[in-house]
C-alpha positions as CSV (number, residue, x, y, z in Angstrom):
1,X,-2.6,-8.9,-6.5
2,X,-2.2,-8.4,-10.1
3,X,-0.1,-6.1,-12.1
4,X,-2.9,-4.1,-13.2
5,X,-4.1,-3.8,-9.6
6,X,-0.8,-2.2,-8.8
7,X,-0.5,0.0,-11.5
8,X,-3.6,1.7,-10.6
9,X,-3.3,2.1,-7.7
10,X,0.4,3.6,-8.2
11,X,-1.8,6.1,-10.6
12,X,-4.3,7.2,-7.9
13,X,-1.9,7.4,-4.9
14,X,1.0,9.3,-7.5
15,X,-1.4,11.1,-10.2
16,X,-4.1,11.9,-8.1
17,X,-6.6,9.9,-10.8
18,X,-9.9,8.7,-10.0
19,X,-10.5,4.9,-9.6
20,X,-11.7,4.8,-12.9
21,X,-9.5,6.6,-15.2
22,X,-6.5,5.1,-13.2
23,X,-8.5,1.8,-14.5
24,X,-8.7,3.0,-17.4
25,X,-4.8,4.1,-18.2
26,X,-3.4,1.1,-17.0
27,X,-5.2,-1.2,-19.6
28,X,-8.5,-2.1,-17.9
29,X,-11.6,-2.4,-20.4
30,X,-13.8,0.4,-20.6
31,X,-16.8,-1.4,-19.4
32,X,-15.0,-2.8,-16.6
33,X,-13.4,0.8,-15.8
34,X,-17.1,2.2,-15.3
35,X,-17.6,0.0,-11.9
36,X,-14.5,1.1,-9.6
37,X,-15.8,-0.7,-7.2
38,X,-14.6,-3.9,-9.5
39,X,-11.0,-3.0,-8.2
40,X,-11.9,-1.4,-4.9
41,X,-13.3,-4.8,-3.5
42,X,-11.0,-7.1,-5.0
43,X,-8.7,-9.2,-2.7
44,X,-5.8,-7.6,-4.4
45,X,-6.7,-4.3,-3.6
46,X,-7.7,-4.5,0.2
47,X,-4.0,-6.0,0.2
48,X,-2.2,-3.3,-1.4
49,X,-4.2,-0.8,1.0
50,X,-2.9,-3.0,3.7
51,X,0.6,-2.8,2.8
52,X,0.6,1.1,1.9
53,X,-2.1,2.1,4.2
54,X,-1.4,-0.2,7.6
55,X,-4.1,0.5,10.3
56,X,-1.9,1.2,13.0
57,X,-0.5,4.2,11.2
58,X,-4.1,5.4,10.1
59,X,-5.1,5.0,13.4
60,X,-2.1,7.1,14.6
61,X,-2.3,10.4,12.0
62,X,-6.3,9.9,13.1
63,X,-6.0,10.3,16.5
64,X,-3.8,13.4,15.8
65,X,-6.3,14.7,13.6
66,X,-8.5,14.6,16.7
67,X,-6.7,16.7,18.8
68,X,-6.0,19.2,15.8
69,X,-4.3,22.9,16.5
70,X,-4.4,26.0,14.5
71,X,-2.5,29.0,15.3
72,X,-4.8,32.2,15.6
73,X,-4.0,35.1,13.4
74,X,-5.2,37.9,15.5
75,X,-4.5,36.5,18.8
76,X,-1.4,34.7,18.2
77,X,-2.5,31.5,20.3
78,X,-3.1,28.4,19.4
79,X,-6.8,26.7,19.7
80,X,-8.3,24.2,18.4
81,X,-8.7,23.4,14.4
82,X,-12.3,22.2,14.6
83,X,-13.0,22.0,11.2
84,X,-10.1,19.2,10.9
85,X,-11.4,17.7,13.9
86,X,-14.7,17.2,12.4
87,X,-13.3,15.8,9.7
88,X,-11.4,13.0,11.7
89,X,-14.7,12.5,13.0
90,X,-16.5,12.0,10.1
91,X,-13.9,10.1,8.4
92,X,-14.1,7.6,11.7
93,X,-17.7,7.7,11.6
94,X,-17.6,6.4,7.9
95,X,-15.0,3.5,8.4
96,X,-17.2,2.4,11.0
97,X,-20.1,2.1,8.5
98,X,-22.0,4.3,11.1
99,X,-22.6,7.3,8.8
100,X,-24.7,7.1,5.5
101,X,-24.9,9.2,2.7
102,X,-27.5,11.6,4.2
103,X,-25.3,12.6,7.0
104,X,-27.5,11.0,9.7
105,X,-27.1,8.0,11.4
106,X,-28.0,6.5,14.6
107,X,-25.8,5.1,17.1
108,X,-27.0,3.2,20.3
109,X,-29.9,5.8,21.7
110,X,-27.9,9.0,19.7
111,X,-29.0,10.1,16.4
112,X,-26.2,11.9,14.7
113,X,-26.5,14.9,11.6
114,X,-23.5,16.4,10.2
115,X,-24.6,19.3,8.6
116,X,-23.0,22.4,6.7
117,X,-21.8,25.6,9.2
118,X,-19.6,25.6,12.4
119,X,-20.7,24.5,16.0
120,X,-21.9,21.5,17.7
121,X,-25.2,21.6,19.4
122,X,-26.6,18.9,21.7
123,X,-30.8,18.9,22.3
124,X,-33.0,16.7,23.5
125,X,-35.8,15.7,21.2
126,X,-38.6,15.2,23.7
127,X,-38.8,11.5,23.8
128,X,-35.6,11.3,25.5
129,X,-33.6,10.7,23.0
130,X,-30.7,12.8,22.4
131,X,-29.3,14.6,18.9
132,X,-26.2,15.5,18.4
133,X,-26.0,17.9,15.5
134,X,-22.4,18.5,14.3
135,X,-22.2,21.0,11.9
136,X,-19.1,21.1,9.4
137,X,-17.9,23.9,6.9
């Protein structure tokens, strides 16, 4: 990895800068800066993720995400925090490649929609196949 390589990503992780202008302050070219993706797959940078971001611990915080708990203000119990759950979800779903921009994918013999609002509704489309609508806010 380079020096440049490190020093942006020290800018995104610390100053909370997009790809680009992290480029961008830490002496990239302008033309270069305007494709992040020219630091995002480079060798150098799947390394620093690898270093800073190690699997097992993603993998870990994820699986807590799954099982996410709110406290309930007018009950006083806890339940369960769907809305980060959903967002574990999704987030799994995307590392897997298995969720495209439009928010539908299918998987196996289940087609899959994220949509905006709150529930999850299961229905059968008629030619057996099964849709899982998950609905996020």
């Amino acid at each position: 990895m380079t020096l440049k390589q490190k020093k942006a990503f020290k800018e995104i992780v610390e100053n909370h800068r997009s790809v680009s202008s992290a480029m961008r302050e830490v002496g990239y070219k302008a033309t270069t800066a305007t494709v992040p993706k020219n630091l995002t797959e480079s060798k150098g940078w799947k390394e620093l993720l690898n270093k800073y971001l190690p699997d097992d611990k993603l993998l870990q915080k994820h699986n807590q995400a799954l099982e996410a708990k709110k406290w309930n203000d007018f009950t006083g119990e806890r339940e369960e925090d769907h809305t980060i759950r959903l967002r574990a979800v999704e987030l799994g779903y995307k590392l897997k490649g298995r969720l495209n921009g439009t928010g539908i994918n299918i998987i196996g013999d289940k087609v899959i929609a994220i949509l905006g609002g709150t529930s999850n509704v299961h229905k059968d489309n008629g030619d057996g196949q099964d849709i899982e609508v998950v609905q996020k806010t």
